[in-house]
C-alpha positions as CSV (number, residue, x, y, z in Angstrom):
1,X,27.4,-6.3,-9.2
2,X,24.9,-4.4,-7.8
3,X,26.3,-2.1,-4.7
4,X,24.1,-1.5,-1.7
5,X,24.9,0.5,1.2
6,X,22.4,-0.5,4.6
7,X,21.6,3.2,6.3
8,X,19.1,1.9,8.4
9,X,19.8,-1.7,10.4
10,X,15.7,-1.0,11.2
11,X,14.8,-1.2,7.5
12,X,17.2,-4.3,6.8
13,X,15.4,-5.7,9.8
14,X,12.3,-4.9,8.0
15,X,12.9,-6.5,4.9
16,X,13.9,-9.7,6.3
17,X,10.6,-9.6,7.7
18,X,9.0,-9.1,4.4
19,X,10.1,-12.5,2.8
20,X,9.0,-14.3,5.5
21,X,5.7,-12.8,5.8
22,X,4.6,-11.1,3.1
23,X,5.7,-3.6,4.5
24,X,7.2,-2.2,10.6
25,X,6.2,-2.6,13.4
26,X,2.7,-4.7,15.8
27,X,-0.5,-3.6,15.6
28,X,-1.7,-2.0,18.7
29,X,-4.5,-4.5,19.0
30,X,-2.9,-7.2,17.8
31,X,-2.0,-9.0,20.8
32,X,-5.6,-8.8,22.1
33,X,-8.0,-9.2,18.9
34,X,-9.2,-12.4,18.5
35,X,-10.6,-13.6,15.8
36,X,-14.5,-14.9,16.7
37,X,-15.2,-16.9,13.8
38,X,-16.4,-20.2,14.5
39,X,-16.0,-23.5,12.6
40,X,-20.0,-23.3,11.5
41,X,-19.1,-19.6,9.2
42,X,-21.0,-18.1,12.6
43,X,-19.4,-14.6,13.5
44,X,-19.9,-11.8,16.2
45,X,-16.6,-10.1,14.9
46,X,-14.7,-9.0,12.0
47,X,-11.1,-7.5,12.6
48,X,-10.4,-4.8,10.0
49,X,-6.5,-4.1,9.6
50,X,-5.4,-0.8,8.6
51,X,-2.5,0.9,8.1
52,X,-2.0,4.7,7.3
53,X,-1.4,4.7,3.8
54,X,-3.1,7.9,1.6
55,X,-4.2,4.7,-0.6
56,X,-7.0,3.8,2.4
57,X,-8.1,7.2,3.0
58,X,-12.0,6.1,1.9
59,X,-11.5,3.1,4.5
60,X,-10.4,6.0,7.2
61,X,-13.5,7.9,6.4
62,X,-15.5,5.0,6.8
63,X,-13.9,4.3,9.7
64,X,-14.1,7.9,11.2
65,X,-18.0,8.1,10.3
66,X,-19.1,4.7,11.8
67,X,-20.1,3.3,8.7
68,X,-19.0,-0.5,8.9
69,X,-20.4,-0.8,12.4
70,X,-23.8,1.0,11.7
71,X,-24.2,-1.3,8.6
72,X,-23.5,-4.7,10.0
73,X,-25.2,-4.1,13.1
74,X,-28.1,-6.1,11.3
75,X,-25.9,-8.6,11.0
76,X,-25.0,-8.7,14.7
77,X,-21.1,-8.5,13.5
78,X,-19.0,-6.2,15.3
79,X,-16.1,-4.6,14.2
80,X,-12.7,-4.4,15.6
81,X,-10.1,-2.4,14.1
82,X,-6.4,-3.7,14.3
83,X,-3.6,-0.6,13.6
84,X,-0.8,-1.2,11.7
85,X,2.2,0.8,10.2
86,X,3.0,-1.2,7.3
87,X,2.6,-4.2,5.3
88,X,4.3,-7.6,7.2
89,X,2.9,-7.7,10.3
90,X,0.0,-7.3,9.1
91,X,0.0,-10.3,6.8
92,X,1.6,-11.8,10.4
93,X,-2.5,-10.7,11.6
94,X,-4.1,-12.4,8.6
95,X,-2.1,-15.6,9.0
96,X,-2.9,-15.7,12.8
97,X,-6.0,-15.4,12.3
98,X,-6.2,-12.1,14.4
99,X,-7.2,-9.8,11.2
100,X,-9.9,-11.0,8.4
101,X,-9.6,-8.0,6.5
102,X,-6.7,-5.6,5.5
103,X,-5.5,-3.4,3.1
104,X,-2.3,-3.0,1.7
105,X,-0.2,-2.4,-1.5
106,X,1.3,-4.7,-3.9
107,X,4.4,-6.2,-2.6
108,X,3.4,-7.5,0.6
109,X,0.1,-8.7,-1.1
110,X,2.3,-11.1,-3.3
111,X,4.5,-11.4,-0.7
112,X,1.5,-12.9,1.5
113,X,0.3,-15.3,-1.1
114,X,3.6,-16.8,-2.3
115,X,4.5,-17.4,1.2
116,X,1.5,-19.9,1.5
117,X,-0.9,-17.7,3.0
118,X,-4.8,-18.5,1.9
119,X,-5.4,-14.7,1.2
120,X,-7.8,-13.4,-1.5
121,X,-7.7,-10.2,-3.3
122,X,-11.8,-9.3,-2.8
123,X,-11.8,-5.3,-4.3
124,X,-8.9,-2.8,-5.0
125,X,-8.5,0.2,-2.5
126,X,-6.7,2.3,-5.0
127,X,-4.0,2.7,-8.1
128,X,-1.5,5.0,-7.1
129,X,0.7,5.6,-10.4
130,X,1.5,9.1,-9.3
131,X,1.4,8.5,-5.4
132,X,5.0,6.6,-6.1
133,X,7.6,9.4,-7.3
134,X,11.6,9.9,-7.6
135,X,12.5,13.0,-5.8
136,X,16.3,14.9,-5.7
137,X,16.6,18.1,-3.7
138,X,14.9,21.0,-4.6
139,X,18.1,22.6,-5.0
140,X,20.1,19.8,-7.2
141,X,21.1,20.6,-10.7
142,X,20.1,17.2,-11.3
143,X,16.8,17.4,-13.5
144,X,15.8,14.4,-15.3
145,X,16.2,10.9,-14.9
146,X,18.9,10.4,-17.5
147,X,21.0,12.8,-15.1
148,X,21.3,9.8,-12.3
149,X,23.9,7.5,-14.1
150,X,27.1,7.5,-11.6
151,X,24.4,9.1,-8.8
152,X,23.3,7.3,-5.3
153,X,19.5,6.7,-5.3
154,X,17.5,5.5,-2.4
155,X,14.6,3.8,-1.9
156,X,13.6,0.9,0.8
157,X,15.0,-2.2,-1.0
158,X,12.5,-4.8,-2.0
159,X,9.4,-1.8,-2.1
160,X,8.0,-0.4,-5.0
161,X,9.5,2.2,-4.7
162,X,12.7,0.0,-5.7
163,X,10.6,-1.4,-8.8
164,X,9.8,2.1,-10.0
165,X,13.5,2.7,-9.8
166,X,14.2,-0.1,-12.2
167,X,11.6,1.0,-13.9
168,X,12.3,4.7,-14.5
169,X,16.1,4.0,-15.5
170,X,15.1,1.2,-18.0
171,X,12.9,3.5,-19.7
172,X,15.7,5.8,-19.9
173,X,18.1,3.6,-20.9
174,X,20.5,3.2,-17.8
175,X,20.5,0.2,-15.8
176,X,19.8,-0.3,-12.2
177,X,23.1,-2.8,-11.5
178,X,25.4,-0.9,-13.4
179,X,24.2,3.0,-13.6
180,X,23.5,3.6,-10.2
181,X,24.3,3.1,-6.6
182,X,21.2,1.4,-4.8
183,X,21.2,2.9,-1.1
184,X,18.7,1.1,1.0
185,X,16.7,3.3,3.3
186,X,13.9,3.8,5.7
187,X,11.4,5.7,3.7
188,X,10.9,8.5,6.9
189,X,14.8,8.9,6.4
190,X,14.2,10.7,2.9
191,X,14.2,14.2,4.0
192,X,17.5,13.6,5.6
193,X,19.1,11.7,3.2
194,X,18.8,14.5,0.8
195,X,19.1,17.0,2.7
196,X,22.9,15.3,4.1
197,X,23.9,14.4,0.6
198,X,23.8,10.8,1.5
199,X,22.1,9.7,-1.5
200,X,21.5,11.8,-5.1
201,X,17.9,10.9,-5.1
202,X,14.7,8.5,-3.4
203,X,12.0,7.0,-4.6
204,X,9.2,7.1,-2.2
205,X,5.6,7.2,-1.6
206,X,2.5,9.2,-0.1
207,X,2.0,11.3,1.7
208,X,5.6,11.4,2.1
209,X,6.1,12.9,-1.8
210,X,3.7,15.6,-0.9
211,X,5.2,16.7,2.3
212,X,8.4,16.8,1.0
213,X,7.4,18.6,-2.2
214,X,4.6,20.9,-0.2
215,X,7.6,22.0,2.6
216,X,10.3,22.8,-0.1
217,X,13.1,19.8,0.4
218,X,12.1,18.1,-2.5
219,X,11.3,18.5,-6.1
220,X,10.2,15.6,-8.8
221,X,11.8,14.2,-11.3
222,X,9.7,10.9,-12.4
223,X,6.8,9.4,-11.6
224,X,4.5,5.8,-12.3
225,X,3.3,7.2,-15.1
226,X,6.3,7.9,-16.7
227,X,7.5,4.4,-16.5
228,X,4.1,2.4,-16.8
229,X,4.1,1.4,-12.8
230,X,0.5,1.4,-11.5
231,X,0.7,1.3,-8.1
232,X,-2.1,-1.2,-7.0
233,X,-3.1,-0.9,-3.3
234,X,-5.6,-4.3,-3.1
235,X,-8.2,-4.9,-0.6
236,X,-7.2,-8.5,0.7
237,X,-9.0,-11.0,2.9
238,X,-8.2,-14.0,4.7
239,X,-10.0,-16.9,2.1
240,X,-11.8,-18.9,4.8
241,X,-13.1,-16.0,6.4
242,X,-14.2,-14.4,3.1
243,X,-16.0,-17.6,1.9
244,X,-17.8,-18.2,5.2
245,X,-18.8,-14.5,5.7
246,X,-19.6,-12.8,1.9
247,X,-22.3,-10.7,3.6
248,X,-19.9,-9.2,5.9
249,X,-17.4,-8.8,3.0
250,X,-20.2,-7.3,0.6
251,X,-21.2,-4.6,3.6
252,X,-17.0,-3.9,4.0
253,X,-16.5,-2.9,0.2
254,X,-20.0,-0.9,0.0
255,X,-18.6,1.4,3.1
256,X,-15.4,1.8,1.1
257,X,-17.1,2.6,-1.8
258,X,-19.3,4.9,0.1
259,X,-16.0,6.6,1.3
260,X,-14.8,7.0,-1.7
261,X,-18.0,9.1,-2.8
262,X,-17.2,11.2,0.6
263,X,-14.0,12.6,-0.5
264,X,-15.9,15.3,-3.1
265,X,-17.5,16.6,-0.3
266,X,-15.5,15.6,2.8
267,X,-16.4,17.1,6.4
268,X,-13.8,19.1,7.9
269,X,-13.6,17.7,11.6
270,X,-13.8,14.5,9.4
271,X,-11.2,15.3,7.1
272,X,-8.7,16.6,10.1
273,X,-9.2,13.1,12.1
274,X,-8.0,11.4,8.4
275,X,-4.8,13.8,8.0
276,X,-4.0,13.0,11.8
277,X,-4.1,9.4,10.8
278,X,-1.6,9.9,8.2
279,X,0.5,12.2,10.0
280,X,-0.4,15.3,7.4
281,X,-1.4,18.4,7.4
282,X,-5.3,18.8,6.5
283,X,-4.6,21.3,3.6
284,X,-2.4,18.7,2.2
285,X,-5.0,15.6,2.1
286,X,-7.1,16.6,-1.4
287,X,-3.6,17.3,-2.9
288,X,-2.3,13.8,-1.4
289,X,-5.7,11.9,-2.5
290,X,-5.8,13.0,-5.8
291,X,-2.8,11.3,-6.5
292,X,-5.1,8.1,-5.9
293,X,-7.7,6.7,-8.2
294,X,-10.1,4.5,-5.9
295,X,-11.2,2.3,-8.3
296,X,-12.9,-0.4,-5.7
297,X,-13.2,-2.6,-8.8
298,X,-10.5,-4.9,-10.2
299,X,-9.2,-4.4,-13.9
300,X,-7.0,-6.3,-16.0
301,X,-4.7,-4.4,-15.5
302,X,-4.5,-4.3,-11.9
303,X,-4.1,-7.8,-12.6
304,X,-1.4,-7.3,-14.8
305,X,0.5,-4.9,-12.4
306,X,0.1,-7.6,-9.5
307,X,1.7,-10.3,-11.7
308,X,4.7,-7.4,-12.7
309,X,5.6,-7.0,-8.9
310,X,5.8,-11.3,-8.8
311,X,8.0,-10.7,-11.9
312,X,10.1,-7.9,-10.2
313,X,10.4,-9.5,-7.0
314,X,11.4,-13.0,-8.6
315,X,14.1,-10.7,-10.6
316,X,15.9,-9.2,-7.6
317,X,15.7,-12.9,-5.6
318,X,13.0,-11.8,-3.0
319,X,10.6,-14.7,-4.0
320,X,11.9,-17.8,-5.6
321,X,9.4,-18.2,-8.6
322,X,6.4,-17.0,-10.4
323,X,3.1,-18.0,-9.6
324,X,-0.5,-16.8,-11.2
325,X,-2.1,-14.1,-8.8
326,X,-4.8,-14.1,-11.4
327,X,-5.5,-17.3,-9.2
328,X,-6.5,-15.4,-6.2
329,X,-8.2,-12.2,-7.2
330,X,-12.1,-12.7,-6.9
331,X,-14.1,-10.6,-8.5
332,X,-17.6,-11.8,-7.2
333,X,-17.2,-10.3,-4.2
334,X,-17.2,-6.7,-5.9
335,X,-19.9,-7.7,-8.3
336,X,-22.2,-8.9,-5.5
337,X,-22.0,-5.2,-4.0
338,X,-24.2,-2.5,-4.8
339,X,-21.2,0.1,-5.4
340,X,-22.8,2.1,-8.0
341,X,-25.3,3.5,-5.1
342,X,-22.3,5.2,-4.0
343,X,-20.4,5.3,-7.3
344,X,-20.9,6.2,-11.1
């Protein structure tokens, strides 16, 4: 039987929020955007939910730059940006109605949809198959993967972080049940959690792998790549609002794309506002963004990664069955944008 030992009573909190909404806490705004679409497809506002993820960074640039706003303004939308730290509540926004837009990563996107939400998966904000990592102390003697049989590994249960932990171990022949002690923790508690001994190793995400690694508390040990985990961060949008406003959408993923084409060349006041959002040091943000590849277009094999995290999640009992996510990713909305003015 598997063990699992709660550090955090916040992050078990947190995952019980997860299967009922969808990765926490409110949005700032949330209580006071309101969602201005009317029954006609008519619409003076679009609410834009973000979180500060190094997977968004082109939708911070956008955001930082006026981009969004400046384009729709032919449009008469405006835009109205709802803040959030993680995944659940802000599928809680898109179900309310209070966000149209958001971006997040795979898990709660599933999450979202098997839950009953009408959500669609319009563009993909990044792949992150190095932003997701397994990190011991930079001082352990512990230097592989194949070293962690008998160990304590933590990760936020539920995350992928936990699926790249399954992951990781299969590939090197130990199993995650029987080879391992799964501690569940916050992922902000990973410094500490090393640094006390409390667990052997984390798997965790950006920026937090960079900081760690950058400030000397942490070294790596495995990555996505190393266990064929993709890490797909999907733009997602409330269906309804998506159907009746495709012009609003089509603006939305050309800024994005245009942010992505920023980052070769990125201002430096701009470039501090984006680290500030993520809590990271400037220096750190090219480091921490090329672990990213901003794709903005969906592959198969995004496809095939979403449908792995259903498989994953049914596995460890956080959703009941499979389902076909192929069913709600729509491409159209990507085709119908002129991207490649911003991208080759």
């Amino acid at each position: 039987m598997r063990k699992t030992r709660i550090l955090s009573c916040f992050t078990a909190l947190a995952l019980g929020i997860t299967l009922l909404s969808g990765c926490g806490s409110s949005s700032q705004n949330q209580a006071s955007a309101a969602n201005n679409s009317d029954n006609n497809g008519s619409s003076s506002v679009v609410n834009i939910a973000i979180q500060p993820s190094a997977a968004f960074i082109p939708l911070y640039i956008a955001r930082e730059n006026g981009w969004i706003e400046e384009a729709l303004k032919t449009q008469g939308v405006e835009v109205n940006w709802n803040e959030f730290e993680s995944g659940p509540p802000m599928n809680e926004s898109l179900a309310s109605g209070s966000s149209d837009i958001g971006v997040m990563g795979d898990v709660p996107t599933v999450s979202s949809i098997a839950a009953g939400q009408e959500n669609e998966v319009i563009a993909m904000a990044a792949d992150g198959a190095k932003s997701y990592a397994m990190l011991v102390s930079a001082d352990s003697n512990i230097s592989s993967v194949t070293d962690l049989k008998g160990k304590k590994v933590g990760t936020t249960v539920g995350s992928t972080g936990h699926n790249l932990i399954d992951k990781l171990l299969a590939k090197n022949n130990l199993d995650i049940n029987s080879d391992v002690e799964l501690v569940n923790i916050a992922t902000g508690d990973a410094a500490t959690v090393l640094s006390t001994g409390a667990v052997d190793a984390v798997a965790i995400w950006e920026p937090n792998v960079t900081r760690l690694v950058a400030d000397g508390t942490a070294k790596i040990i495995g990555e996505g790549p190393d266990c064929g985990l993709l890490g797909v961060n999907p733009i997602l949008a409330r269906a309804e609002y998506a159907q009746n406003h495709p012009e609003v959408i089509r603006v939305i993923i050309e800024q994005y794309a245009r942010g992505v084409a920023a980052l070769d060349n990125l201002d430096e006041d701009i470039k501090k506002k984006v680290a500030d959002a993520l809590s990271l040091d400037a220096e750190l943000l090219d480091d921490v963004a090329a672990k990213y590849e901003y794709t903005v277009k969906i592959s198969e094999a995004d496809i095939e990664n979403l449908q792995d995290t259903i498989s994953f999640l049914v596995k460890i009992g956080n959703l009941e069955k499979e389902y076909e996510i192929k069913n709600y990713v729509k491409t159209e909305y990507v085709e119908n944008a002129d991207i490649a003015q911003y991208m080759k």
